[in-house]
N, C-alpha and C positions, 0 to 999 in steps of 0.2 A: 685564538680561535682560527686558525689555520684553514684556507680552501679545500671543503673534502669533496671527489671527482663526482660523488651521485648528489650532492647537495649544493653544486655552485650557485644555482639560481635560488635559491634559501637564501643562500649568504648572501648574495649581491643585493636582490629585496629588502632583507635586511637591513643592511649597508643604507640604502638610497633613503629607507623609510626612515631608519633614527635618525639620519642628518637632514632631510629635509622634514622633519618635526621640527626642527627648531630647538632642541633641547641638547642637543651637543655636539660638537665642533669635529670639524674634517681630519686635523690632526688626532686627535684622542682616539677615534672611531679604528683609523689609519693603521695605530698602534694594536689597538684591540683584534681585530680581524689580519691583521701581521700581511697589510697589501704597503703598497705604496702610495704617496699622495696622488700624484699624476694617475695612476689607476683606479685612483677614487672616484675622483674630477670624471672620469671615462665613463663611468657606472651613470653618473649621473647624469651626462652628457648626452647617453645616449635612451636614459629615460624621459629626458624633455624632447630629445627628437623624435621621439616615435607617438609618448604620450601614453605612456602605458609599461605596467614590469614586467611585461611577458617579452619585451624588447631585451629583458638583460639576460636571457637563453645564451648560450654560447653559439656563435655564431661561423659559418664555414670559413675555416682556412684558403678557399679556393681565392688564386690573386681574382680581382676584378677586372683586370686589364692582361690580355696578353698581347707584348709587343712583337713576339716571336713566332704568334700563331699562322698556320699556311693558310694563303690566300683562299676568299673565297672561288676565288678561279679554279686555281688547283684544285682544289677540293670538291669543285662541282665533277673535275676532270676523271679524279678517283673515281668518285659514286656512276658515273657514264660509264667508266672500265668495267665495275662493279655490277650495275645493270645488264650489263652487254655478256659478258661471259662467268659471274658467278662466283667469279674465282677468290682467296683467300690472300692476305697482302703480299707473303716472296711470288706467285704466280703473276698475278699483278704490276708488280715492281719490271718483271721484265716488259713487260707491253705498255708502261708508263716510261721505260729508260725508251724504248724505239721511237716512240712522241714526241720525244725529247723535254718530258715529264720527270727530273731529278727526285727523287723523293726517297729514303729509305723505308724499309721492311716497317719498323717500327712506325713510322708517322703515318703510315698507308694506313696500318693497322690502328691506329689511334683515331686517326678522320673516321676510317669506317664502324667504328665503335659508336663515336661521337654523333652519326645520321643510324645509327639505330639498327646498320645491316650485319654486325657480327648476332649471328646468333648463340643467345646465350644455353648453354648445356646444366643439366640439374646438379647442383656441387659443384661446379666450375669455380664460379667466382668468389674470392677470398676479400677479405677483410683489409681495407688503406691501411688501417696500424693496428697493434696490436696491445692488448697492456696485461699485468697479472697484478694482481693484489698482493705485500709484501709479507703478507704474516696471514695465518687459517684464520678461516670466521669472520674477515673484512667484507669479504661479499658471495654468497652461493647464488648462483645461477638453478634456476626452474625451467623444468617446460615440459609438455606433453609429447611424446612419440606419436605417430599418427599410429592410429588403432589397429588392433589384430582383430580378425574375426575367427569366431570358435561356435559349437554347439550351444553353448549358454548365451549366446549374445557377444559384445564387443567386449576385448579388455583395450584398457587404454594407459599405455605405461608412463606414470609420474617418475621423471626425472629429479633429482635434485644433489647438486656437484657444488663442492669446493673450487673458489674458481683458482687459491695460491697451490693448492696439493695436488688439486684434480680429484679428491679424496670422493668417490660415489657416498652419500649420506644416505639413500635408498633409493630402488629402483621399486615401484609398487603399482602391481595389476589392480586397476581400478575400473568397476563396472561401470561408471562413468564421471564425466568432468564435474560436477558439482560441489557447491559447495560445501556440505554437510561430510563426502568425501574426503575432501582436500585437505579442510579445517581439519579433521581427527585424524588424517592423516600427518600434519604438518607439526601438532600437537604432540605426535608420539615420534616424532623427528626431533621434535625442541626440547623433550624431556630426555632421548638419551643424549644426545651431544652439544644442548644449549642454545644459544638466540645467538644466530651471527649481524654484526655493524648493519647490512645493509642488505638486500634478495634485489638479483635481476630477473627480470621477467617479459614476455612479451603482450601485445595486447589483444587478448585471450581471456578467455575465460577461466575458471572464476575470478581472479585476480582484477582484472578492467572490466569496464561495462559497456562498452561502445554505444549502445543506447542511453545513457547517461549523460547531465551537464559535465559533470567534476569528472566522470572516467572512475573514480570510487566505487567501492564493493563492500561488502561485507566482510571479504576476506582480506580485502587492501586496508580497511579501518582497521580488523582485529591485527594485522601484521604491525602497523602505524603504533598502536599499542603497547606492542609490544618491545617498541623500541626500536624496530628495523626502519631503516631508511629505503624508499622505494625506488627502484630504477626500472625504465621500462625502456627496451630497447625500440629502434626507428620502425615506424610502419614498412611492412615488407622489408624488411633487412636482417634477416638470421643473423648475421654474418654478426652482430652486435652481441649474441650469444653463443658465438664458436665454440667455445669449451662445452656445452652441452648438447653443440649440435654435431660436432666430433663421436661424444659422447655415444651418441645417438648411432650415429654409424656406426661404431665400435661395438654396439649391443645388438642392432641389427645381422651385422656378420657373427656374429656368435649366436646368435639364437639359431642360423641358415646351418652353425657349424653342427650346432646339437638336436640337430635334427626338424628344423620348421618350427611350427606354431604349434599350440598345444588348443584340444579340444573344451579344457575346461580352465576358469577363472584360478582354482585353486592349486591348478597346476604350471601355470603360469608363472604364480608368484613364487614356486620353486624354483624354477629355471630360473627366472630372475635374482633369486639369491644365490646359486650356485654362479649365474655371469657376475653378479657385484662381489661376491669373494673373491672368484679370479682374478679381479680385474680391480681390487683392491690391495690383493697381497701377493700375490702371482706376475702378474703380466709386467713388465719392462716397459717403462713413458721415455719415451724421448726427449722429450720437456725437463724431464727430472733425472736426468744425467743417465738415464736405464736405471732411476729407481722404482720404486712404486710406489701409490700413495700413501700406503696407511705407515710409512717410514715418517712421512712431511706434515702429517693428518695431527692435530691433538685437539679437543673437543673446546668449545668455549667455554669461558668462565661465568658469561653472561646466562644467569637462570629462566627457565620459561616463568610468569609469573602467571596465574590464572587469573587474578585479580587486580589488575593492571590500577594502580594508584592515580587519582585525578590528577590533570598535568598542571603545573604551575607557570600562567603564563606573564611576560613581562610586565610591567606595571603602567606602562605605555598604553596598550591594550585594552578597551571595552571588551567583557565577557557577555556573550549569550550564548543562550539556548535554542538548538535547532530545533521549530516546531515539525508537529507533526505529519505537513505537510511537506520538509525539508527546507524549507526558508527560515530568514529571520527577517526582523523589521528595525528598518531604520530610518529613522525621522518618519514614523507613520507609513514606512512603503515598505510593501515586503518584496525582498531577493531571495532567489533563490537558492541555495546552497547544495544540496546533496541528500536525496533518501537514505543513503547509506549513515549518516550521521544524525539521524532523529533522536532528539532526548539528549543529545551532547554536547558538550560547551566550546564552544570557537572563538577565540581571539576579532578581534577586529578592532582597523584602527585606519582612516582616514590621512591620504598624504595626495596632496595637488588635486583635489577633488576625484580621489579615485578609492573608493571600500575596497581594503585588503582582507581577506579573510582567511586564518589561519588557523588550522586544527595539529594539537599538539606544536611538532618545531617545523611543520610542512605549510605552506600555502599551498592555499588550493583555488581560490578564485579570487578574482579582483573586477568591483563593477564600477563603471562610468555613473557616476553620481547623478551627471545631467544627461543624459544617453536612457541610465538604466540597461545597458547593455555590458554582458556579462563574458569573460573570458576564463578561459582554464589556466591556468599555472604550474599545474602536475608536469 
């Protein structure tokens, strides 16, 4: 059971929960989940310091310490440069060298970053690292275009891309974001080329609920269902969906190329399939040595099933049923769980006084037993 990159915090939870049950052993576990011991230890380490599993998120690389960072002196020296005549860090660097102010082009422009005065330009800023899925159907990326307007109302263009091939799966003029939409739309995505591992997505609609405990949807349950694992990229940060926000720009400049916007819904969605031919079997990727995608594209194996089979959960596990008001009850107290999963049966299972609660192989919430205070997990 190998770490997989949208599911680390499944697996770490996991991890913490069957060893501190008491029911079996650090080494065995070790083995099982294919980590190391010392990174066991880690997992659980830093569940007792925080007091909670929402602590085993993957945490920023950024050092805690820097010993090499420029004084706050300097630095105040920059931002008075910067105040005073506006200027950008090489303009800068000369009237910091007369000061007798050493500082390079680069670290001028990094302070000034760091106090908030580069201002940022719309597509400027790129993405600290980059990653691709090894093989099609690991993970497609979703997202909505910001809306056309036309005679009929707004169309609003559903995105959805291969994130190993870049392979466009469809582009679709939708009269609006809803779920009813999305779903029969996503349906007849799944029926011609299959269920992929995992969907990234932003937090948007219909997909998240922002008004929500769990962040859960209707359309995030029926995806869960079906087997996909859910990713959702950082608040305000495209940049965690670059391949379809590339995407995005790519369809943009070709819609400008074919002439503008179109007056009506159903001429939209031709345009749109005339840009996704192109730009599936036509156009030259960079990314893919100047191939194209439907060369790298093959459909998954994985079938849409409409009838998704009751899930089988560990034997560890108390099952209930989400009542009708989204909760469930434990020892006489009801928690709350999710509208989105009423009539459904949730795992749960009790570790260091804290209710885990997990629907299908995802947690979603975990409440302080003596608190009664409830956290997200997604």
């Amino acid at each position: 059971m190998p770490w997989k990159e949208c599911g680390v915090k499944d697996q770490r939870i996991s991890f913490v929960a069957r060893l501190l049950g008491g029911r079996e052993n650090m080494s065995d576990l070790c083995r099982e989940y294919e980590i190391s011991r010392p990174t066991g230890y880690l997992w659980v380490k830093r569940f007792h310091e925080a007091g909670s599993f929402q602590a085993l998120a993957e945490k920023s690389r950024r050092p805690r310490q820097s010993p090499n960072r420029t004084s706050e002196e300097l630095e105040q020296k920059v931002v008075q440069a910067r105040e005073e005549y506006g200027w950008g860090a090489p303009k800068l660097k000369v009237i910091l060298d007369a000061a007798g102010v050493d500082l390079s082009k680069n670290t001028i422009h990094r302070i000034l970053k760091r106090k908030g005065l580069v201002e940022k330009k719309v597509g400027q800023e790129v993405a600290t690292g980059r990653f691709e899925r090894s093989k099609p159907n690991e993970l497609w990326q979703m997202d909505f275009k910001g809306e056309y307007l036309g005679e009929q109302g707004a169309c609003y263009p559903l995105s959805i891309l291969d994130d190993c091939s870049r392979f466009s799966l469809g582009i679709f003029a939708l009269s609006a974001t809803s779920y009813k939409q999305v779903s029969a739309t996503l349906q007849h995505v799944f029926r011609a080329y299959g269920v992929p591992e995992a969907m990234l997505m932003d937090h948007g609609v219909p997909w998240w609920g922002a008004a929500t405990v769990s962040g859960l949807t209707r359309l995030s349950v029926d995806l869960m269902e079906q087997g996909i694992r859910l990713c959702f990229s950082g608040y305000c940060h495209p940049q965690t969906q670059g391949k379809v926000e590339r995407f995005h720009s790519t369809l943009g400049k070709a819609v400008r190329h074919r002439g503008g916007p179109r007056k009506k819904l159903a001429s939209w969605q031709k345009l749109f399939d005339e840009i996704r031919d192109e730009y599936n079997h036509v156009r030259p990727h960079e990314a893919l040595g100047m191939g194209v995608p439907a060369r790298r594209y093959q459909a998954s194996e994985r079938e849409y099933n409409p009838r998704p089979a009751p899930w089988t959960y560990p034997d560890r596990m108390q099952l209930m049923k989400v009542r009708s008001n989204g909760s469930i009850s434990w020892v006489r107290r009801p928690h709350f769980v999710s509208m989105s999963l009423v009539g459904r049966v949730v795992g749960t299972e009790v570790v260091n006084n804290k209710l885990l609660i997990c629907y299908r192989d995802t947690y979603i919430r975990e409440i302080d037993l003596q608190s009664a205070e409830g956290t997200t997990l997604i």
